[in-house]
N, C-alpha and C positions, 0 to 999 in steps of 0.2 A: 200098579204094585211094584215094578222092575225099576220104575225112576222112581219112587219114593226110595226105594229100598237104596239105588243106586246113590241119590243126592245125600243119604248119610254116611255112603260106606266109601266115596271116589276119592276122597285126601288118600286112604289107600290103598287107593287103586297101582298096580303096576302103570306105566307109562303106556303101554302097547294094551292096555285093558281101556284106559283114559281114551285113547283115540280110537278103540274097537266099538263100545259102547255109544260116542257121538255119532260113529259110523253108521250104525245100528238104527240109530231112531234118526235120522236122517234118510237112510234109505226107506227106513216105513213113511216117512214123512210125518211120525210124530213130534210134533214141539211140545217141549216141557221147556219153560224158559227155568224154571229152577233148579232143572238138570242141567242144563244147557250153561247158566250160571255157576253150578257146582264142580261143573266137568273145565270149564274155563279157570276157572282160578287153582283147580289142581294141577291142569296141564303147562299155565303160566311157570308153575311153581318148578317143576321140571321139563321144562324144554330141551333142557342142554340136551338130556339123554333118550329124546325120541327120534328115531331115524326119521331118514329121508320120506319111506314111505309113507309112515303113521304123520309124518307132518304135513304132507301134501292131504292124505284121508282127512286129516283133519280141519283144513281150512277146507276142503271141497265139504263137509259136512258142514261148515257155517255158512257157504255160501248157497249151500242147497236148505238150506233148513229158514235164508236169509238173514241170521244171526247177525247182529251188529255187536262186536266186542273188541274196543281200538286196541287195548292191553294185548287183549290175544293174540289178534292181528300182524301186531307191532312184535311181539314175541315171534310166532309161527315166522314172521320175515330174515329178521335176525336169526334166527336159526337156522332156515334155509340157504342164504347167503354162508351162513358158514359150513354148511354142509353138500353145497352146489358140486362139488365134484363127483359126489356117490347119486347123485338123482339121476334115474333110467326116463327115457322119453313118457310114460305113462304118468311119471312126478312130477315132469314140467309142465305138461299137459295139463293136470289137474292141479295144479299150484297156479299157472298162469292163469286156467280157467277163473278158479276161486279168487283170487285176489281181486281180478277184473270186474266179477262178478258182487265182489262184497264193496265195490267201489273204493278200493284202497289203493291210494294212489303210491305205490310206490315205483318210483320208475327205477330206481336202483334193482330193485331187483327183479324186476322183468327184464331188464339189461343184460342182467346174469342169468336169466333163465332161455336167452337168447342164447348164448354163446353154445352151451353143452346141448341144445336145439340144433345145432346148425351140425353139429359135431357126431349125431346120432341121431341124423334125419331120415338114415335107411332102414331103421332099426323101426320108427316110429308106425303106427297103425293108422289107415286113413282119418280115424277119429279123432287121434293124438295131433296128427298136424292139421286139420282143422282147428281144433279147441285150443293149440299152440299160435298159430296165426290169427284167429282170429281174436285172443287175448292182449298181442303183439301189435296188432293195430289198432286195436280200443286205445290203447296206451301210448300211443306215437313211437312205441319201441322196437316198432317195425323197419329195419333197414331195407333200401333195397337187397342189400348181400342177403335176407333172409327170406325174402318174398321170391326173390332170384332161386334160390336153393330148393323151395317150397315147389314153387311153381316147376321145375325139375323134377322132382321126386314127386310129384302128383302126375306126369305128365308119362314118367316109367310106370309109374303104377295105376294108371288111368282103371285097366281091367278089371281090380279091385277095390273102384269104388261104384258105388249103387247113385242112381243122379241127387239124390239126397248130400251126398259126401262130395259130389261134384259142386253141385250150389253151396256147399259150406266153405269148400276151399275157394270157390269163386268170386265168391262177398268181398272178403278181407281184403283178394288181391286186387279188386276191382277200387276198393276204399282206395288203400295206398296207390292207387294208380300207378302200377307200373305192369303195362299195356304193351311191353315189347319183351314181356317172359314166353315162353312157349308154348305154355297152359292155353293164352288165347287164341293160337294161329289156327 
């Protein structure tokens, strides 16, 4: 009844209602592709004016829900790209996640979603720089400067991670091989 009701009323939807609502049936894990299509072509529609976080929630809801939408996609990028200076590590995180995830290849902007990563690495939560590296390398967007930095700040905050959070950060950096960060000594 919620996405019926929702797919005739989302054109006017506020912006931050648009990415609440994707948010919403993605974490139940309900697919309504007509929602899902109703909710993408009004979010297309106003991109400009959805911040940082609702854009990040919102590609992590297509990439959780497995949505395939290039428009969207291609919007949600271009917008974060120009919005890359206000994303907090939990945006890069689940932006980087999501993109990798939805198989969208854009390396421009996981490039960018590096930089403000490396910049607000202490900030980040063992889960964040996992789901951040381990995006980074799916992607070849992985430098060593960022495996290096990674590998650092996993290795100060070892105590806070559970061996779950250790094999996560361990993966990526094992991919990228670079085997002489301090993570593996």
């Amino acid at each position: 009844a919620i996405a019926r009701a929702a797919v005739s009323k989302c054109l006017d939807f506020p912006s931050q209602e648009l990415t609440n609502t994707s948010w919403a049936f993605a974490k139940l894990q309900f697919e309504d592709p007509h929602l899902m299509e109703a909710l993408s072509a009004a979010a297309v529609r106003r991109i400009e004016v959805v911040d940082a976080q609702a854009l990040a929630n919102l590609a992590w809801s297509c990439a959780t829900m497995q949505y395939q939408n290039g428009p969207l996609m291609s919007s949600i990028s271009a917008a974060a790209l120009k919005k890359m200076s206000v994303f907090g590590t939990q945006n890069i995180a689940n932006m980087a996640w999501a993109i990798e995830k939805c198989n969208v290849h854009d390396f421009p902007l996981l490039e960018a979603l590096a930089a403000p990563s490396l910049r607000n690495i202490w900030q980040a939560t063992p889960q964040d720089l996992c789901n951040t590296l381990w995006a980074l390398t799916r992607s070849s967007a992985c430098t060593d400067r960022v495996a290096s930095a990674t590998s650092t700040t996993t290795t100060d905050r070892m105590s806070e991670m559970g061996s779950r959070g250790l094999t996560n950060i361990g993966r990526p950096l094992a991919i990228v091989q670079n085997k002489h960060c301090p993570l593996f000594d």
